[in-house]
Residue, then its C-alpha position, 0 to 999 in steps of 0.5 A: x494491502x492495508x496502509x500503515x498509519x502514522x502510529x504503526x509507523x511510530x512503534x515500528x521506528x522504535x522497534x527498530x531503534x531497540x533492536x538495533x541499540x540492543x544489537x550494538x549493545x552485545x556486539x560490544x560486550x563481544x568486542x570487550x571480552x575479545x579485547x580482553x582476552x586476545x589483546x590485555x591478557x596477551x600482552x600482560x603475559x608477554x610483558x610477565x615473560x620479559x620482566x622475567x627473563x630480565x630478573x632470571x638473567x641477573x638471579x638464576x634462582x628467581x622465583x617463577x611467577x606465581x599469582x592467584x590467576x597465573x603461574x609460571x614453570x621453566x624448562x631448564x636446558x629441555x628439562x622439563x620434569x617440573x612442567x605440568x604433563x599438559x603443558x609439555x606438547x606446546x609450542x612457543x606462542x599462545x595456545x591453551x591446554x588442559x590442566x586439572x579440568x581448567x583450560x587456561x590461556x598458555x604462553x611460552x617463550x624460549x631463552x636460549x636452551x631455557x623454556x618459560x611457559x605462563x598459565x594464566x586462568x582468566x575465569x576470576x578475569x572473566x567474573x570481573x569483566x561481568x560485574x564491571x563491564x557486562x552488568x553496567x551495559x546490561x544497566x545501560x541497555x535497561x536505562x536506553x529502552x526505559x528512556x526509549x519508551x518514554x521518548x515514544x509515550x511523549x512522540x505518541x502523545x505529540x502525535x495523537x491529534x494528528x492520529x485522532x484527526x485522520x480518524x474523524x476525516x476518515x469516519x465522516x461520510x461524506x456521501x451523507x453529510x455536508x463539508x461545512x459538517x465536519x466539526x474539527x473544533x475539538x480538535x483544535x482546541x488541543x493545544x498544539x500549534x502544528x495541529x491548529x495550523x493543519x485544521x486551518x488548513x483543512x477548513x479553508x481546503x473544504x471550503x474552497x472544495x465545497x465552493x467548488x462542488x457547488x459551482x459545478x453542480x449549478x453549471x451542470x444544472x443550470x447548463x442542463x436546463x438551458x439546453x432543454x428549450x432548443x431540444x424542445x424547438x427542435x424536437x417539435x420542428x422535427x415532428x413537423x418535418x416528420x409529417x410530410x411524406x413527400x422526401x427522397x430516401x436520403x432526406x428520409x435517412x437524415x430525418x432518422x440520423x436527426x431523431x436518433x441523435x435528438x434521442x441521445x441528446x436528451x438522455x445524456x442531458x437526463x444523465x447530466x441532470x441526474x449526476x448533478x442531483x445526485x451530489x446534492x440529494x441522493x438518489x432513492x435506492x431499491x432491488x433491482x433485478x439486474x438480469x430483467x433490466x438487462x433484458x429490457x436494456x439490451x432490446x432497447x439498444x439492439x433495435x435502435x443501434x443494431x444492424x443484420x451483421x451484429x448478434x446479441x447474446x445474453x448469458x445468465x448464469x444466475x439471477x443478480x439483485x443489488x440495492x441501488x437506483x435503477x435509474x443509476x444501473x440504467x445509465x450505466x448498463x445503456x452506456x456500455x451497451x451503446x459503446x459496444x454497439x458503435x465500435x462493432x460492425x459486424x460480430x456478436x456483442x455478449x452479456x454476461x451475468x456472473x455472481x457479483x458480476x456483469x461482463x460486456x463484451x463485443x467483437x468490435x475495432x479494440x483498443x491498444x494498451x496506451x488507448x486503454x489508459x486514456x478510455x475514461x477520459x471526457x471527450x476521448x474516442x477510440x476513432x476519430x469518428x463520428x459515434x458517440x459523444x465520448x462520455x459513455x465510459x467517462x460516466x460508467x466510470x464516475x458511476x461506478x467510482x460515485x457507488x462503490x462499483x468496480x470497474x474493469x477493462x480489456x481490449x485487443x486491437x481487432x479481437x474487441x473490449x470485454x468490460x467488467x462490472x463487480x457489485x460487492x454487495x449484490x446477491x444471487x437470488x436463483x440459480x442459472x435462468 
């Protein structure tokens, strides 16, 4: 899922702001129209009936109330010949009848034998209440997102350099390009103060980050070529070693632990030289075809670290090319297959080849679900033993972070690991082999 920048943000909040002002907005010409209609009016006619009662007592021929929006009848001792046929069923209290296609709002009250009813037509009331009350919020709700809109227009423009300065981090390469690349002085001669402190900010991070780069890059380069000279002493006293013929079995056996060590040694130094180099410049990229290099890997592995209980199957379902250094895949492929072949004693270690897709997977010790979360860790091995130097997974997963490469892993205790690699852009260039 997409994530949301500061301008969807921006708009969403407003909306928001419009919708719920617009909401207050009707519930309150709902609660003015009911206000008028179950409370004023209601009143009004309780009032009419009192003040009425009051003059009839004193003047038993006063008028009944008759106005342009209420009229009033009287049932005199349950006579009610003068009362309109519509009004006659109701009760005393509030009610509504139906005169003439009108439904106009009735109170009655009794006084004794005497019985006052009040029709009161609040359709004039109710075009009143509209051109007083509903227009004017009406106008008010126009003026509330008139101001609204400008109230963003004036927030988008305060935050556009904000936005324009994710855009240019975000579209910088930084693959390709330098830190000290990253030209932000447009930007900061925006005029806005926040924005000139959030460049600052910006430069010094990428400075001390590219400081840091560097350093690290002359470790792992200068660390690296340093260890090449005791590697080379100790590779040619081991081919001196390697001369004589006079050794017992277990000092012959030592001999190969040593040379094979020596071997990973040198290799992960190259891994390390590589890494570094490829910080600074980037690697040359071809296609390489993943099933013959695969091949020529797996070979390799099986007849170094291979044993009589370990079965290599390899499974292709098509022919994989990718563009990308074979030197890089190399790395990467050795490591998975070398992990797989030291944390399988006996069983079979598969190669899959998939569109878009290498899968290797073995039937070795496993992992639980906390060792899952900690494989990629330096230094970190399943087993406190000696196989391995606890890098292989490590640099997989840099590799794969470093070009794009999507990295996936699963494991049961005694069942094995099934390690997945997906290339996005890599392409199927047959069918099944």
């Amino acid at each position: 899922m997409p994530k949301q920048g500061l301008h969807y943000k921006l708009i969403k909040a407003f909306l928001w702001q419009i919708l719920l002002i617009s909401g207050a907005t009707l519930l309150g010409v709902f609660a003015a129209a009911k206000i008028v209609e179950d409370v004023l009016v209601r009143e009004a006619l309780q009032g009419e009936a009192t003040h009425f009662w009051s003059l009839y007592q004193t003047h038993a021929d006063f008028p009944r109330p008759n106005t342009a929006n209420m009229k009033g009848y009287l049932a005199k001792g349950g006579d009610d010949s003068e009362v309109p046929p519509g009004l006659r069923h109701l009760t005393a209290g509030f009610g509504r009848a139906n005169m003439e296609g009108r439904h106009p709002i009735v109170y009655v009250e009794n006084n004794g034998t005497d019985r006052l009813y009040l029709a009161f037509d609040e359709q004039q009331v109710a075009a009143l209440s509209f051109y007083f009350g509903t227009v004017p919020l009406s106008l008010v709700l126009v003026l509330i997102y008139l101001f609204a809109w400008l109230a963003y227009q004036q927030s988008k423009k305060a935050i556009s350099p904000v936005i324009k300065l994710a855009e240019v981090v975000e579209r910088f390469d930084f693959r390709k390009q330098g830190l000290a690349e990253l030209d932000l002085n447009e930007l900061r001669d925006s005029g806005d103060s926040d924005v000139a402190k959030l460049i600052d900010a910006l430069d010094h991070f990428t400075e001390r980050l590219e400081l840091f780069i560097e350093r690290e890059q002359n470790f792992t380069r200068d660390a690296s070529h340093e260890l090449r000279t005791p590697m080379a002493v100790i590779k040619s006293s081991l081919a001196l070693l390697q001369r004589h013929a006079d050794y017992q079995p277990s000092e012959r056996n030592a001999l190969v632990v040593i040379e094979n060590t020596l071997k990973d040694m040198e290799e992960l130094i190259e891994t390390l030289l590589l890494l570094a180099r490829e910080e600074s410049s980037p690697l040359p990229e071809e296609d390489v075809l993943i099933n013959d290099l695969l091949a020529t890997l797996a070979e390799q592995v099986n007849r170094v670290a291979g044993s009589d209980h370990l079965r290599l199957e390899i499974e292709q379902n098509c022919l994989l090319s990718t563009v990308a250094s074979e030197k890089v895949l190399h790395i990467l492929f050795t490591n998975l297959l070398r992990n797989a072949f030291s944390y399988t004693r006996e069983g079979t270690i598969s190669i899959i080849i998939d569109e878009n897709r290498v899968t290797v997977s073995d039937t070795g010790i496993g992992m639980e679900q906390a060792q899952l979360q900690q494989v990629f860790e330096p230094f970190y091995r399943a087993q406190n033993d000696n196989r391995g130097h606890g890098l292989g997974l490590t640099i997989v997963n840099r590799l794969c972070n470093r070009f794009g490469w999507q990295l996936k892993i699963s494991s049961k205790p005694g069942e094995g690991t099934r390690v997945s690699v997906y290339f996005p852009k890599a392409k199927r260039v047959g069918g099944r082999r």
